[in-house]
N, C-alpha and C positions, 0 to 999 in steps of 0.2 A: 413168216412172222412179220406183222408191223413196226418197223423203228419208230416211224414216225411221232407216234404215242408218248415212247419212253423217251424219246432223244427229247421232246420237250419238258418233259419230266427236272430233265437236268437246266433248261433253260431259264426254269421257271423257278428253280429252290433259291429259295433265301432262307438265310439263317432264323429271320422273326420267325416264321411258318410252320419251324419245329414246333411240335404240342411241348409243350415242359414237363409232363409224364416222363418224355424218353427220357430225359435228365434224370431219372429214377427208377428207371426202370431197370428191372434186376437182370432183365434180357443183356442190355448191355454192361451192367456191371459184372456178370458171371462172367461174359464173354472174354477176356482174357484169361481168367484160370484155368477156363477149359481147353483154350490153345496152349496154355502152357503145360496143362496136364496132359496132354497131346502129344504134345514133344517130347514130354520127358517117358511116357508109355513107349512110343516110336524108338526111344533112345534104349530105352533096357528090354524092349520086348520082341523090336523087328515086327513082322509080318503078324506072330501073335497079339500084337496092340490092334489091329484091327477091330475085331469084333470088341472089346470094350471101349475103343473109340467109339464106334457105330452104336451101342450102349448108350454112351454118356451125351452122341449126339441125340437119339433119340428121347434122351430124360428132360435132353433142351426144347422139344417138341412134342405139339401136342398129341403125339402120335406112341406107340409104345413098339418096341422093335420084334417082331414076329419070325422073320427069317431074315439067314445071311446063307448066302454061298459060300462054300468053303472049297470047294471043285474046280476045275478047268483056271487054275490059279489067280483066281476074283480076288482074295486076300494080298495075292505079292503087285499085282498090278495097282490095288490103292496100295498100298507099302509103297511102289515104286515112285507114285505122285511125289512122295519128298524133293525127287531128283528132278523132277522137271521148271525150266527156268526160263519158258516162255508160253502165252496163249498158245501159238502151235502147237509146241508140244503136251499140252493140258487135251487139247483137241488129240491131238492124234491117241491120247492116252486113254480119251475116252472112245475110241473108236475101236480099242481091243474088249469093247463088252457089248456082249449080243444081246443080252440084259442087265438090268439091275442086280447085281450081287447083295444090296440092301434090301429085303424087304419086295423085291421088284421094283423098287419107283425112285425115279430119278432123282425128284428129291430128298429123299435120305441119301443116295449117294451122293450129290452135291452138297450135303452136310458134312458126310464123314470128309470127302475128297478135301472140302476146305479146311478142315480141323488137321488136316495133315499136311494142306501147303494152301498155306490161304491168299497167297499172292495172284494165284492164276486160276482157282477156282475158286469164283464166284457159288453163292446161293441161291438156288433156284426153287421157289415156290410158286405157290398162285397167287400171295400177293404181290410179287412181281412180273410172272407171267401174262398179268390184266390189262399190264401196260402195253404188252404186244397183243391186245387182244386174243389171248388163248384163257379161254375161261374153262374146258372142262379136261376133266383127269386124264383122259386118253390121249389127248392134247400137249398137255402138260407135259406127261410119261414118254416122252420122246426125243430120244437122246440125238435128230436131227436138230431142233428147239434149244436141247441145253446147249450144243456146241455152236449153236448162232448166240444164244446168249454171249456166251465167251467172249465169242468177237465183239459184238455188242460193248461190251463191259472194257474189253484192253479199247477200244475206240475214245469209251469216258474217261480215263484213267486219267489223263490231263487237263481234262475242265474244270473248269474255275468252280464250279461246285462243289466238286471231289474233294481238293485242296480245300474248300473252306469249310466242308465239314470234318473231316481229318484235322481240322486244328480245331473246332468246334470240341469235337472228341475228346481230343488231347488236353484243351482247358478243362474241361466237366468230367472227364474221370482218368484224368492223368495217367493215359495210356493211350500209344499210336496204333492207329489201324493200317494195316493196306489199303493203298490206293482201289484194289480191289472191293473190299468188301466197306468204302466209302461209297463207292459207286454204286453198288447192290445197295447200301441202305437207304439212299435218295430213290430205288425205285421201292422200296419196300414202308417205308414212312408214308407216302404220298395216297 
């Protein structure tokens, strides 16, 4: 994977460069209820909130959810992400999947993983993935790519960008993000 790309990504964002769409865009105003419906599914459901999480990420995309594993315990292992409380450990969590339990593809599980602990798991698509030069699906689909994402992403957690759109956020729809998925949305805007 190329850093290169993305790390400048983050060099380069100024607050003016935002389009004023995002400002209105329902993508981000949905996006807290559905973490917080997350949470509170996680809280009364356990392991069973998975697949309606994975649901309700999929209804956020334009994609519609087709299969989920339910075997070789793909459900308790995202369950488990709640607990985890650093990039390591986000990595090594995704190292216990020999596939995607979503669908096959990385990206939905980097949807549902972050609707379930969005501090350490980042979102990974192809509008993000561009920045490291990975353009096609098979590419993409590989969960060597998401866990260098990871890194990638705890790397930006403290650049000046992160911080300034995380209060960007926080003025325009009066609700804080993770440093996490600040960072994701500087490669994802761009």
């Amino acid at each position: 994977m190329k850093l290169n790309i993305a790390s400048k990504a983050f060099d380069a964002f100024h607050e003016k460069a935002i389009p004023s769409k995002f400002f209105n865009d329902q993508y981000m105003i949905s996006y807290p209820i559905l973490l917080k419906a997350s949470n509170d599914l996680l809280a009364s459901m356990g392991t069973n909130a998975v697949v309606p999480i994975a649901h309700m990420a999929y209804g956020w995309m334009p994609t519609i959810l087709k299969k989920y594993e339910i075997e070789n315990n793909a459900l308790k292992h995202i369950y488990d992400a709640r607990k985890v409380a650093s990039f390591n450990e986000a990595k090594n969590l995704i190292g216990r999947f020999t596939v995607s339990p979503i669908n096959n593809s990385i990206v939905g599980l980097s949807k549902v993983l972050h609707f379930v602990n969005p501090e350490y798991f980042p979102i990974w698509d192809k509008r993000v993935a561009r920045h490291f030069e990975i353009y096609y699906h098979y590419k993409i689909n590989r969960f060597e790519n998401y866990i260098e994402y990871i890194d990638f992403i705890g790397s930006t957690n403290e650049h000046k960008s992160t911080n300034s759109l995380r209060g960007l956020i926080n003025k325009n729809f009066n609700y804080d993000v993770t440093k996490t998925r600040a960072s994701e949305l500087i490669l994802f805007m761009k």
